[in-house]
CHARMM-style PDB file with segment names, atoms N, HN, CA, C and O in Angstrom:
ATOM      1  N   UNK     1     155.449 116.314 114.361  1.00  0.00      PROA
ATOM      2  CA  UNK     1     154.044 116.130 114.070  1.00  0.00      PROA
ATOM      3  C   UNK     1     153.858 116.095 112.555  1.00  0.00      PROA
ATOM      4  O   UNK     1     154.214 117.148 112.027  1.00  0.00      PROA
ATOM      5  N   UNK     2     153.336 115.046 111.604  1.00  0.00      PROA
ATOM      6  HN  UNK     2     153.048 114.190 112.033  1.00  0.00      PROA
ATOM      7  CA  UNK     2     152.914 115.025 110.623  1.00  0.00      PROA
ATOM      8  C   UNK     2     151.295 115.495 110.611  1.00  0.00      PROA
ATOM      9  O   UNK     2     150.712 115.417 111.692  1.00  0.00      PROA
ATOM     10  N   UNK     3     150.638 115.916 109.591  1.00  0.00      PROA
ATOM     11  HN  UNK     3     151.112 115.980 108.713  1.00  0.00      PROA
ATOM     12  CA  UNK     3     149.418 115.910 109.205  1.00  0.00      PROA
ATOM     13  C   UNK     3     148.690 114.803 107.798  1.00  0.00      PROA
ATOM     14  O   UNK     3     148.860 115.050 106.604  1.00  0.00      PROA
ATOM     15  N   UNK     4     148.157 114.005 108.160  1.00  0.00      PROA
ATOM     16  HN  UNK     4     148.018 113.804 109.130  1.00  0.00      PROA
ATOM     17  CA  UNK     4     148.065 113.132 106.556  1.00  0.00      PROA
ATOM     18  C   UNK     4     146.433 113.642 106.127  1.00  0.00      PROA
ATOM     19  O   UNK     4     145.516 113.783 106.935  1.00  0.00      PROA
ATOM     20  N   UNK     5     146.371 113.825 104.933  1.00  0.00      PROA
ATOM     21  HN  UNK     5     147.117 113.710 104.277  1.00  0.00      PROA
ATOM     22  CA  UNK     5     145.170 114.362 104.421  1.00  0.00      PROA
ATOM     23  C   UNK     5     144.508 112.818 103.743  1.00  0.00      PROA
ATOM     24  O   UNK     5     145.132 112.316 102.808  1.00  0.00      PROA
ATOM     25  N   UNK     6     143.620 112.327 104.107  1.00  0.00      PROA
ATOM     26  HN  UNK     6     143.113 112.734 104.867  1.00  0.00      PROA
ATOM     27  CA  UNK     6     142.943 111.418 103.798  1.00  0.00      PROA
ATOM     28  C   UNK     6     141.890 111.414 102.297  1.00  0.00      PROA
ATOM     29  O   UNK     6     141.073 112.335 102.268  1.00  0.00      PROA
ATOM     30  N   UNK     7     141.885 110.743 101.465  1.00  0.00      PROA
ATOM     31  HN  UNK     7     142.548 109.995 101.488  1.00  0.00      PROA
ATOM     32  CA  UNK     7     140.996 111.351 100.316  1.00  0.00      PROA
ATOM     33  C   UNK     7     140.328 109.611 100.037  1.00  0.00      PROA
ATOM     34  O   UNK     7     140.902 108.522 100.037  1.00  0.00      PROA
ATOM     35  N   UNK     8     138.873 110.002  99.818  1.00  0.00      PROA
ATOM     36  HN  UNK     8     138.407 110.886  99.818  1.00  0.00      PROA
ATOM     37  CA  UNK     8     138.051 107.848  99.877  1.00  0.00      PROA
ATOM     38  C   UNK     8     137.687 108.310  98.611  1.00  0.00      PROA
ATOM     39  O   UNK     8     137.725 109.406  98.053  1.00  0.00      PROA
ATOM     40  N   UNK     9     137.379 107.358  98.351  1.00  0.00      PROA
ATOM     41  HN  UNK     9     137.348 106.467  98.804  1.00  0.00      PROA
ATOM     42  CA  UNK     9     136.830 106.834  96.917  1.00  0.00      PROA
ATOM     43  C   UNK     9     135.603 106.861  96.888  1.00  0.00      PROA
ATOM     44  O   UNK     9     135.165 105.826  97.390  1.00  0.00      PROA
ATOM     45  N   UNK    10     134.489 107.810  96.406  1.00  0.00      PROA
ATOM     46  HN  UNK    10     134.844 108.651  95.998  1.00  0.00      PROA
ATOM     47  CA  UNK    10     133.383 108.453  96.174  1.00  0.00      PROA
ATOM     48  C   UNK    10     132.532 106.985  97.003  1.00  0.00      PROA
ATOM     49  O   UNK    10     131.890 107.176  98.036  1.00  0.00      PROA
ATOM     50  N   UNK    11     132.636 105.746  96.452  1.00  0.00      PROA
ATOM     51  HN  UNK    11     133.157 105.592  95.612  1.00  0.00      PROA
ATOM     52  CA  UNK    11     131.576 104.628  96.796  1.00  0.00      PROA
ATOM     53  C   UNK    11     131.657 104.100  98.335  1.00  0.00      PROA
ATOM     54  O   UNK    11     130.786 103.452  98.915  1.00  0.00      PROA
ATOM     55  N   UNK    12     133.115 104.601  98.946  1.00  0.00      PROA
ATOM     56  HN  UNK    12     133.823 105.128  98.475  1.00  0.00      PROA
ATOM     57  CA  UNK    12     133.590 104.181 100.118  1.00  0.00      PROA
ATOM     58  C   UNK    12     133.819 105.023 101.582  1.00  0.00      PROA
ATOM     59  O   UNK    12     134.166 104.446 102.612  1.00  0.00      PROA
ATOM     60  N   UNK    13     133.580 106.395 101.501  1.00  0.00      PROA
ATOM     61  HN  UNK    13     133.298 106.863 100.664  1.00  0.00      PROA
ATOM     62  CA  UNK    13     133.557 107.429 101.864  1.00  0.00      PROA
ATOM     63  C   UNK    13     132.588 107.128 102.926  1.00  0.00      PROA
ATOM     64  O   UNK    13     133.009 106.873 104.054  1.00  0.00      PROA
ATOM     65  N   UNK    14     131.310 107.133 102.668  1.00  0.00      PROA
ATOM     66  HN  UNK    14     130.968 107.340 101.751  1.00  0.00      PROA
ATOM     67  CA  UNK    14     130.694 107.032 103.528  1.00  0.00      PROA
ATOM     68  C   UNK    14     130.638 105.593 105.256  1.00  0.00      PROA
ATOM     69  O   UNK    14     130.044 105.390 106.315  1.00  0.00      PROA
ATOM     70  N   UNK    15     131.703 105.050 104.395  1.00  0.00      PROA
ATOM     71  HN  UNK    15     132.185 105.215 103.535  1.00  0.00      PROA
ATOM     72  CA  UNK    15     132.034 103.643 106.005  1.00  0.00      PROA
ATOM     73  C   UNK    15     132.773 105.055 106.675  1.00  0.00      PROA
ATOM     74  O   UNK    15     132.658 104.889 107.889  1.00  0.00      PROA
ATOM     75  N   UNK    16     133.344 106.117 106.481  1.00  0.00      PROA
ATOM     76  HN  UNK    16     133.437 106.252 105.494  1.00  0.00      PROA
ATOM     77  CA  UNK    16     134.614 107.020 107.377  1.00  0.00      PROA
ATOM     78  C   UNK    16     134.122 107.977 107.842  1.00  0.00      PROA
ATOM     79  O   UNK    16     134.278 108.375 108.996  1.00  0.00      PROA
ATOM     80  N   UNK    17     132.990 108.815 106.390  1.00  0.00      PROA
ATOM     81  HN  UNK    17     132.863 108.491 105.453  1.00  0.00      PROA
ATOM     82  CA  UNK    17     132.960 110.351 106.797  1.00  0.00      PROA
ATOM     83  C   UNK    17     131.676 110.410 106.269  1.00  0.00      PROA
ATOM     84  O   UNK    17     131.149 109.752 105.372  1.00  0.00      PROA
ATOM     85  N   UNK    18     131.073 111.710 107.292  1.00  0.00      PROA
ATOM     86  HN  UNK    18     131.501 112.244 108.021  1.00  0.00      PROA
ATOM     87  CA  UNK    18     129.381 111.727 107.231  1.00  0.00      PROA
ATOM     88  C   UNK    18     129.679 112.707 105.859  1.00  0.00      PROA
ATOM     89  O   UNK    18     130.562 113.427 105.394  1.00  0.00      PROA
ATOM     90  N   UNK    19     128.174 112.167 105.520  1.00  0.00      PROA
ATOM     91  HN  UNK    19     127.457 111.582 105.898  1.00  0.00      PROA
ATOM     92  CA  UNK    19     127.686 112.773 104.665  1.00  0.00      PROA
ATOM     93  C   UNK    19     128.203 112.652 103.244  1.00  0.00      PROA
ATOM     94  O   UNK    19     128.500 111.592 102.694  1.00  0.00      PROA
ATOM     95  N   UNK    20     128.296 114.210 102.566  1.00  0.00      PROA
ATOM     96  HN  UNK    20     128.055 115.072 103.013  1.00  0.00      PROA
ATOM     97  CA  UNK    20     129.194 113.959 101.050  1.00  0.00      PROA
ATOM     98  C   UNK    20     130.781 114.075 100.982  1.00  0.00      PROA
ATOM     99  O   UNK    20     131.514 114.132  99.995  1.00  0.00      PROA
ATOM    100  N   UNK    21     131.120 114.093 102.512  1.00  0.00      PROA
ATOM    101  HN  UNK    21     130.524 114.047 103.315  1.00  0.00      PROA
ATOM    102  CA  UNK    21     132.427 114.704 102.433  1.00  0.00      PROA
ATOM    103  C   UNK    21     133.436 113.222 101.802  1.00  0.00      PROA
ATOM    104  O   UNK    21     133.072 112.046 101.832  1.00  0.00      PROA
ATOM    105  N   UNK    22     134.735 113.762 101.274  1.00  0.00      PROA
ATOM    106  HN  UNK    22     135.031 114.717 101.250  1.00  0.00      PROA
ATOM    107  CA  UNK    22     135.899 112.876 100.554  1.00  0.00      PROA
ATOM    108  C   UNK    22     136.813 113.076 100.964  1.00  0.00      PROA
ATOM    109  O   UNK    22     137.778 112.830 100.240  1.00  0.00      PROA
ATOM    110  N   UNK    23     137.066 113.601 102.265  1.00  0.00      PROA
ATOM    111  HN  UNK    23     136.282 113.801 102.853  1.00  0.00      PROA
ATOM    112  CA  UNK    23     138.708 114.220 102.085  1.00  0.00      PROA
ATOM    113  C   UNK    23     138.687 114.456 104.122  1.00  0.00      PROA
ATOM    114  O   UNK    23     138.159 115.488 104.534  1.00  0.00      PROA
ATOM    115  N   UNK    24     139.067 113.806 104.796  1.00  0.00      PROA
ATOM    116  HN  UNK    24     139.497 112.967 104.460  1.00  0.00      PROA
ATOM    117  CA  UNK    24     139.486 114.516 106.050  1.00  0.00      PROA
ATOM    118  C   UNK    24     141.177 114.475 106.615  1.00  0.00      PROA
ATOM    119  O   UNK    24     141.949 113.681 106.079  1.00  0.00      PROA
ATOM    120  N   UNK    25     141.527 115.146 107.429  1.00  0.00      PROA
ATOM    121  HN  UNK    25     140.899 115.790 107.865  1.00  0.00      PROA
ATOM    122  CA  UNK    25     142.845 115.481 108.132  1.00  0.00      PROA
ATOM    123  C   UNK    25     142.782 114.855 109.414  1.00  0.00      PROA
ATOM    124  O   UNK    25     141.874 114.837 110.245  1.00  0.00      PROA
ATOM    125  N   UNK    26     144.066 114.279 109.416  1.00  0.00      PROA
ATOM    126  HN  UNK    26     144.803 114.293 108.741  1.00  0.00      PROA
ATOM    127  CA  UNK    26     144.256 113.792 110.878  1.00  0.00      PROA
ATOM    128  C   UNK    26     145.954 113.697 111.486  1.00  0.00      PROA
ATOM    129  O   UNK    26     146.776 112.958 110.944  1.00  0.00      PROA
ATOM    130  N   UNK    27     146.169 114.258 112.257  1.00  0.00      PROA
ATOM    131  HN  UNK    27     145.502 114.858 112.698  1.00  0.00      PROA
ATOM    132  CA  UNK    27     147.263 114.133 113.032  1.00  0.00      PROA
ATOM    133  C   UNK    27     148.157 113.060 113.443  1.00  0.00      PROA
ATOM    134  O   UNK    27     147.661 112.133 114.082  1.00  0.00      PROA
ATOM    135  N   UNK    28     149.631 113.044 113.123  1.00  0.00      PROA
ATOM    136  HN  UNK    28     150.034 113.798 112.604  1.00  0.00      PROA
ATOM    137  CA  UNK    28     150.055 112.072 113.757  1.00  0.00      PROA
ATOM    138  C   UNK    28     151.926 112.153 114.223  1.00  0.00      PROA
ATOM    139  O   UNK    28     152.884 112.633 113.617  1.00  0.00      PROA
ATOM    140  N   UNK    29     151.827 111.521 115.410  1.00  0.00      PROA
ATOM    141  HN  UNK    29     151.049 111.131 115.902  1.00  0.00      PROA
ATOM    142  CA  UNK    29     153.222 111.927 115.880  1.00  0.00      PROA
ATOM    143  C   UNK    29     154.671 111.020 115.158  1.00  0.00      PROA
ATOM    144  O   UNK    29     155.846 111.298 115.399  1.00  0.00      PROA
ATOM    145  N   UNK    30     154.176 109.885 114.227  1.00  0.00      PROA
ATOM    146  HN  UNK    30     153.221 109.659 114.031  1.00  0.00      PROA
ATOM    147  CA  UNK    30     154.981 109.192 113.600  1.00  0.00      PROA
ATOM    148  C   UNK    30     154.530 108.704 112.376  1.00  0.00      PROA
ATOM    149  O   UNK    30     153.404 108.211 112.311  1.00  0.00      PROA
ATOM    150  N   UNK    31     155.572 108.800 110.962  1.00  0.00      PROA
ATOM    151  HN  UNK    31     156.487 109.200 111.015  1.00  0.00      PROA
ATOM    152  CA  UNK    31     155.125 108.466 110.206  1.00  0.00      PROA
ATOM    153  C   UNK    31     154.703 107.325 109.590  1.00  0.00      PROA
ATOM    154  O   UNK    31     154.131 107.100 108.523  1.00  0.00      PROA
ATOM    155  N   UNK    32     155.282 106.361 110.880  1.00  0.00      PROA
ATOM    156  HN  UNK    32     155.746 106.544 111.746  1.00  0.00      PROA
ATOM    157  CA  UNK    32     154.878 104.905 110.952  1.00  0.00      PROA
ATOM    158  C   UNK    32     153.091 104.684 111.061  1.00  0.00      PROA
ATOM    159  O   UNK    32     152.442 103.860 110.417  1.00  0.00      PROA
ATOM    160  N   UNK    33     152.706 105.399 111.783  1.00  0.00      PROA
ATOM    161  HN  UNK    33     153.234 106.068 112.306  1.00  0.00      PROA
ATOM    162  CA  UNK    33     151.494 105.392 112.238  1.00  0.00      PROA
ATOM    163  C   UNK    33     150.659 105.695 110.663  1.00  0.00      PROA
ATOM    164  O   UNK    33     149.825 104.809 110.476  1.00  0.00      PROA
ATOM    165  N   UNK    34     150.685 106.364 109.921  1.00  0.00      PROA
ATOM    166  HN  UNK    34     151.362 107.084 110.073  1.00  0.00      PROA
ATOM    167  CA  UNK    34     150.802 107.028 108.905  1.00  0.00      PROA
ATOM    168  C   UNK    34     150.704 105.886 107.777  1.00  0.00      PROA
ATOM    169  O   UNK    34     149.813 105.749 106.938  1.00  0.00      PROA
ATOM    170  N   UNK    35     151.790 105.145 107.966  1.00  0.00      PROA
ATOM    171  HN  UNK    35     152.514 105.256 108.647  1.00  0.00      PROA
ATOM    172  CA  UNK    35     152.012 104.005 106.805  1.00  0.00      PROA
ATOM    173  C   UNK    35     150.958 102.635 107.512  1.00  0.00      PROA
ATOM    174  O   UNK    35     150.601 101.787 106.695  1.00  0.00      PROA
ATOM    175  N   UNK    36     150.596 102.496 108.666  1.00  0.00      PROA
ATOM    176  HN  UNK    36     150.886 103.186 109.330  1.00  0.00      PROA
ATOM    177  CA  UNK    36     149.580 100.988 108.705  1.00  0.00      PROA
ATOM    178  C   UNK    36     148.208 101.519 108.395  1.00  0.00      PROA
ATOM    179  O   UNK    36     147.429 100.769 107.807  1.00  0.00      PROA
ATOM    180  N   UNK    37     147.695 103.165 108.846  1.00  0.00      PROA
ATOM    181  HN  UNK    37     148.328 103.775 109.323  1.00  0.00      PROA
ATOM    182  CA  UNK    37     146.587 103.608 108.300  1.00  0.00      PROA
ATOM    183  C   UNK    37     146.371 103.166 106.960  1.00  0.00      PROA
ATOM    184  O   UNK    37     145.414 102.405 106.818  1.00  0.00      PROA
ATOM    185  N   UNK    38     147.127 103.503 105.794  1.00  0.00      PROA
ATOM    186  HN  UNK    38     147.904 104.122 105.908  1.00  0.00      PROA
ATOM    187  CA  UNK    38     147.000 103.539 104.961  1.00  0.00      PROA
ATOM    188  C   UNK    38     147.216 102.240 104.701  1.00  0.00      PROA
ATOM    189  O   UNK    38     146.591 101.798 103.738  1.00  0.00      PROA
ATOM    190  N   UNK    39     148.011 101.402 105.353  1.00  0.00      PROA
ATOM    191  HN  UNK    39     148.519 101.760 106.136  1.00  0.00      PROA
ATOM    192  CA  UNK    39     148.115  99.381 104.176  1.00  0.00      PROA
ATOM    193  C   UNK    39     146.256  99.522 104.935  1.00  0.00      PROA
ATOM    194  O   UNK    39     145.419  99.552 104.033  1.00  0.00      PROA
ATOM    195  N   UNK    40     145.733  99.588 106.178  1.00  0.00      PROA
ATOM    196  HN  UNK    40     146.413  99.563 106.911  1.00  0.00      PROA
ATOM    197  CA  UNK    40     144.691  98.883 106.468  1.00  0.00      PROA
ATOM    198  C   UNK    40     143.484  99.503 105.296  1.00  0.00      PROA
ATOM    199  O   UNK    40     142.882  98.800 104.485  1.00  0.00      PROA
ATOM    200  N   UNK    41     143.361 100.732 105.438  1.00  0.00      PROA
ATOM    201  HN  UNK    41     143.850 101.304 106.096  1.00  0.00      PROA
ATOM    202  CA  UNK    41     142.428 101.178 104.651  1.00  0.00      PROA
ATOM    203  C   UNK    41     142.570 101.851 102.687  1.00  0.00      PROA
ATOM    204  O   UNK    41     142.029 102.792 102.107  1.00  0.00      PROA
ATOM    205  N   UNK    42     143.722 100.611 102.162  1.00  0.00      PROA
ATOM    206  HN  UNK    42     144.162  99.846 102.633  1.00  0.00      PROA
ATOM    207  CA  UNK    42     144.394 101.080 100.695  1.00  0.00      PROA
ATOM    208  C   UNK    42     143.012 101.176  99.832  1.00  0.00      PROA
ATOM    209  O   UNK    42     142.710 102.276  99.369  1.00  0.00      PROA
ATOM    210  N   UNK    43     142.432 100.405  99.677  1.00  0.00      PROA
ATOM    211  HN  UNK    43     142.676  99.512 100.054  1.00  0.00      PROA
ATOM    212  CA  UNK    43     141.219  99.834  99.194  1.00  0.00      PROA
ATOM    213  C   UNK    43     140.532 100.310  98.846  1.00  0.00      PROA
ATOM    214  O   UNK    43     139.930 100.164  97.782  1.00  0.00      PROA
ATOM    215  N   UNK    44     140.316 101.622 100.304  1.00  0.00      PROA
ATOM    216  HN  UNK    44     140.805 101.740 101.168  1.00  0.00      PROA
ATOM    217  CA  UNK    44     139.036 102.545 100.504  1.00  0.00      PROA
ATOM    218  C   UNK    44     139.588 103.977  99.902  1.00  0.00      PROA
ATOM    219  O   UNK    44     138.726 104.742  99.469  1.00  0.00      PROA
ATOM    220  N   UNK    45     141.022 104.408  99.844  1.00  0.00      PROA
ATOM    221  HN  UNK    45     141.722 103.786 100.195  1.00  0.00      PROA
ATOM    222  CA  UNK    45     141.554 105.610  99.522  1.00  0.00      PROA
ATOM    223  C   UNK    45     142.216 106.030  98.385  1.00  0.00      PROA
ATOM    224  O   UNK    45     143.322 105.606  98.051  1.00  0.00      PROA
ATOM    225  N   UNK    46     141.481 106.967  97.696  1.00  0.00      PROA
ATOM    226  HN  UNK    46     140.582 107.311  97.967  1.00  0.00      PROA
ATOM    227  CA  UNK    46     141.680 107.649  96.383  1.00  0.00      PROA
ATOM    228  C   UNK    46     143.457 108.337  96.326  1.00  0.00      PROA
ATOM    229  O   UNK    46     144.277 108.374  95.409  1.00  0.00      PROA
ATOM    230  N   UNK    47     143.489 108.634  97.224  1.00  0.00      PROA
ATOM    231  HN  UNK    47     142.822 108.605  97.969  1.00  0.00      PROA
ATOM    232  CA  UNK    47     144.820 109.840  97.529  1.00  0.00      PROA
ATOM    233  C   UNK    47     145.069 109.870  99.195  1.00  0.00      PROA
ATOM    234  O   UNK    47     144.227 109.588 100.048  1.00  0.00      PROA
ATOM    235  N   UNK    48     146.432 110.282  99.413  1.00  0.00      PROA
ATOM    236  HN  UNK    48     147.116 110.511  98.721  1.00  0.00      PROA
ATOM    237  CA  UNK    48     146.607 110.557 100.668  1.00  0.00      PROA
ATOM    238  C   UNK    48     147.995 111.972 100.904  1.00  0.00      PROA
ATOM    239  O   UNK    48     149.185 111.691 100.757  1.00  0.00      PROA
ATOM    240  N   UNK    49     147.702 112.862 101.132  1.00  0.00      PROA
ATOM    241  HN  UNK    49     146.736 113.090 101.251  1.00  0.00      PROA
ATOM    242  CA  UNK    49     148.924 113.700 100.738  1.00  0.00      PROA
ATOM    243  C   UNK    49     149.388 114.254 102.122  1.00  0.00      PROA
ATOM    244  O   UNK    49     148.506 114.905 102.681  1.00  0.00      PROA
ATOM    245  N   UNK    50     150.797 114.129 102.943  1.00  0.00      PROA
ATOM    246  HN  UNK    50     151.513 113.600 102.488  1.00  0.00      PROA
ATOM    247  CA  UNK    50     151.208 114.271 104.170  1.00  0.00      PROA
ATOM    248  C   UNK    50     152.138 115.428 103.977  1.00  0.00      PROA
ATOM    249  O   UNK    50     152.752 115.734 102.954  1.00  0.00      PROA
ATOM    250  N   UNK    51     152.129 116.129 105.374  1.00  0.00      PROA
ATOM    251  HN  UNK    51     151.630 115.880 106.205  1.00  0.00      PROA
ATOM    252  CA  UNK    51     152.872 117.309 105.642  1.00  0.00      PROA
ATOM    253  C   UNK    51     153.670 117.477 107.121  1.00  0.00      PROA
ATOM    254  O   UNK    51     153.108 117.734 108.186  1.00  0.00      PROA
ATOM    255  N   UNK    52     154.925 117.297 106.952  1.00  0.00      PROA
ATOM    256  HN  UNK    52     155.382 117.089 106.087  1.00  0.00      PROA
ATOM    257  CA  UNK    52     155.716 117.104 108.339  1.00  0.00      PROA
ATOM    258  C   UNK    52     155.586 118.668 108.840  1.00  0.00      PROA
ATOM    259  O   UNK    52     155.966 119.454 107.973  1.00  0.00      PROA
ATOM    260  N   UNK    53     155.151 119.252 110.001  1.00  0.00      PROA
ATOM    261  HN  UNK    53     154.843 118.613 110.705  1.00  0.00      PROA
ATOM    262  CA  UNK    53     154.740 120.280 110.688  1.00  0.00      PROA
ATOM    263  C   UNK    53     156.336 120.862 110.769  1.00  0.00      PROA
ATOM    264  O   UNK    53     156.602 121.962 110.285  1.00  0.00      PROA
ATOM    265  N   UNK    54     157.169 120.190 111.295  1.00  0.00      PROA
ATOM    266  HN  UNK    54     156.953 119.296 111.688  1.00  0.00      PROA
ATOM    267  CA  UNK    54     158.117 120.923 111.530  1.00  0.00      PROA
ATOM    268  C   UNK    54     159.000 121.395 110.294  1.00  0.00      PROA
ATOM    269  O   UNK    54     159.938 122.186 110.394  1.00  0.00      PROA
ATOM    270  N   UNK    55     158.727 121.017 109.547  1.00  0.00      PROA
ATOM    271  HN  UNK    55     157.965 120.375 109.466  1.00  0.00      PROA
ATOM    272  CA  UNK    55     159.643 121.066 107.876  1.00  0.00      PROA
ATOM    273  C   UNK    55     158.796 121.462 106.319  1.00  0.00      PROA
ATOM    274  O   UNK    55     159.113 121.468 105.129  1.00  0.00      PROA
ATOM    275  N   UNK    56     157.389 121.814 107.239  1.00  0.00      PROA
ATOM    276  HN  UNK    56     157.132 121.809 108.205  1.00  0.00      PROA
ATOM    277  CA  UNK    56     156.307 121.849 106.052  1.00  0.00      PROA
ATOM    278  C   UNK    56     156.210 121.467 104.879  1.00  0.00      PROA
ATOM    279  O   UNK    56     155.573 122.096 104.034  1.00  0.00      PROA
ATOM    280  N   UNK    57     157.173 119.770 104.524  1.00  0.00      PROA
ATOM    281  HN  UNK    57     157.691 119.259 105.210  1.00  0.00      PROA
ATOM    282  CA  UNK    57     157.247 119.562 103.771  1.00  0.00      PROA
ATOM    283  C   UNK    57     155.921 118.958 103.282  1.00  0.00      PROA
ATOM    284  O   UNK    57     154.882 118.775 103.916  1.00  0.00      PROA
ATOM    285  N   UNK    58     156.269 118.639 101.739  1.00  0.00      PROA
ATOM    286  HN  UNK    58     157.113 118.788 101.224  1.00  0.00      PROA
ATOM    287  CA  UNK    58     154.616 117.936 101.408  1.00  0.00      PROA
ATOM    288  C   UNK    58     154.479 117.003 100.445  1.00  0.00      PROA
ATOM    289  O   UNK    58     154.582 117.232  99.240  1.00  0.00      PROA
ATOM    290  N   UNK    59     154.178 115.622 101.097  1.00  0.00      PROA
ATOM    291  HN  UNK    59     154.095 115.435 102.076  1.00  0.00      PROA
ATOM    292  CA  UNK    59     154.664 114.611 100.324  1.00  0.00      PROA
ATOM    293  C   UNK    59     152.953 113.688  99.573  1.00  0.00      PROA
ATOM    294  O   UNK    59     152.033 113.339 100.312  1.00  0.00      PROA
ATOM    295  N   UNK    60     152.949 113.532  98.379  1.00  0.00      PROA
ATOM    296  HN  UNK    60     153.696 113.816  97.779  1.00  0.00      PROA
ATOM    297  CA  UNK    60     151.835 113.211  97.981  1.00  0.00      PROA
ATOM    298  C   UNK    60     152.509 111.468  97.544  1.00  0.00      PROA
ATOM    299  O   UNK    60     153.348 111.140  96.705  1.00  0.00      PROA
ATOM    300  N   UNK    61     151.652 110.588  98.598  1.00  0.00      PROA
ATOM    301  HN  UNK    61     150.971 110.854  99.279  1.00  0.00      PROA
ATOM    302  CA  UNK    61     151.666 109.312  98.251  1.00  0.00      PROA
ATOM    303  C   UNK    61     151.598 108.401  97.259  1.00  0.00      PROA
ATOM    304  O   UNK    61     152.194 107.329  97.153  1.00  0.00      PROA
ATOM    305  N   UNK    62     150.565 109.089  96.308  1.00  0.00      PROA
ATOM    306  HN  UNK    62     150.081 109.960  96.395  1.00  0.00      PROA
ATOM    307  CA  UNK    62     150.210 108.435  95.278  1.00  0.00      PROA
ATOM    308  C   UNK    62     151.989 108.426  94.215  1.00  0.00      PROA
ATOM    309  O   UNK    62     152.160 107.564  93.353  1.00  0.00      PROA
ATOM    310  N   UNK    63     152.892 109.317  94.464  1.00  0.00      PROA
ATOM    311  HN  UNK    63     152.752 110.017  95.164  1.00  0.00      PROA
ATOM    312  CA  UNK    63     153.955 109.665  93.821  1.00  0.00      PROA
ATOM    313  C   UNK    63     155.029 108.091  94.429  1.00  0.00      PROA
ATOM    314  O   UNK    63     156.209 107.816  94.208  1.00  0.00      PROA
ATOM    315  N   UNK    64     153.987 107.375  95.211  1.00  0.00      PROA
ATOM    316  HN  UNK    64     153.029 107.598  95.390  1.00  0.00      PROA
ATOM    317  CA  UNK    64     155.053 106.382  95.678  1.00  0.00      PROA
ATOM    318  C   UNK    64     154.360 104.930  95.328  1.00  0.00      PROA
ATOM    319  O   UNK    64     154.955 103.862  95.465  1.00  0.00      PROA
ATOM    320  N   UNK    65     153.106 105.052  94.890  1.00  0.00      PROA
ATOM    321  HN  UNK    65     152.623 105.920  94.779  1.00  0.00      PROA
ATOM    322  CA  UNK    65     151.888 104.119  95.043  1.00  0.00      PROA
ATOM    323  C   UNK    65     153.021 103.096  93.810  1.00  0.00      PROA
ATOM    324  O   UNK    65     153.930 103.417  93.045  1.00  0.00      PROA
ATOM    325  N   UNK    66     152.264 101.623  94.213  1.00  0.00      PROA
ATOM    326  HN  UNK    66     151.526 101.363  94.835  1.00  0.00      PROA
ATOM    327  CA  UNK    66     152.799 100.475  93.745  1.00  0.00      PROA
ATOM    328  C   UNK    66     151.591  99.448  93.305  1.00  0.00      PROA
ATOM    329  O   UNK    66     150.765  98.920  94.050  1.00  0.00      PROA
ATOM    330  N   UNK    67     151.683  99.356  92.325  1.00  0.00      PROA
ATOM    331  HN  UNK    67     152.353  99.784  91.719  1.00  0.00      PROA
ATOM    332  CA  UNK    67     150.474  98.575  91.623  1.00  0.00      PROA
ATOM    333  C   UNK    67     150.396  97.182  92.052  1.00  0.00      PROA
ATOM    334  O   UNK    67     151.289  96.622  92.687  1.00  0.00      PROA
ATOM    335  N   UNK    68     149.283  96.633  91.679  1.00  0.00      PROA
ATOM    336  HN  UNK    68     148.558  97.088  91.163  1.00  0.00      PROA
ATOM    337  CA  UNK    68     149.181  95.588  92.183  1.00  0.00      PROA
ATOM    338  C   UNK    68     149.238  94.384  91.230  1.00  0.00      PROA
ATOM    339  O   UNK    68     148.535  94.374  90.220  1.00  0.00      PROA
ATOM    340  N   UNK    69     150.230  93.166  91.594  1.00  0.00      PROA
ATOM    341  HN  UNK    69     150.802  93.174  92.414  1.00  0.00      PROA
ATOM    342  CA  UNK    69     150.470  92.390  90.140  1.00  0.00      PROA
ATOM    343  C   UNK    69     149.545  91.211  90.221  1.00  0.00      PROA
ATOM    344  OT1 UNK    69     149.478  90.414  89.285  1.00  0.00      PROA
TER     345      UNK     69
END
């Protein structure tokens, strides 16, 4: 089980999450699942930082992010 922490971009936040919130958690059983979330919604997300449940490791995306040419 991974956990990916979701973080939007102050102007974009609101298409995902009520109100003022920036930041929600969501579950997932593969980290594949994990990687199309994020190509579909790159646009909309400030940060994304994941944690494999069984290994509590903790991997912050942006440490992998690839600019755009």
């Amino acid at each position: 089980m991974f956990f990916a922490r979701f973080t939007f971009k102050p102007d974009r936040a609101p298409e995902f999450l009520d109100g003022d919130q920036l930041v929600t958690e969501m579950p997932f059983e593969d980290p594949s699942e994990i990687t199309a979330c994020v190509q579909e919604f790159e646009h909309a997300l400030d940060g994304v930082i994941v944690r494999c449940a069984m290994t509590n490791d903790v991997t912050n995306l942006l440490d992998f992010a690839v600019e755009d040419n």
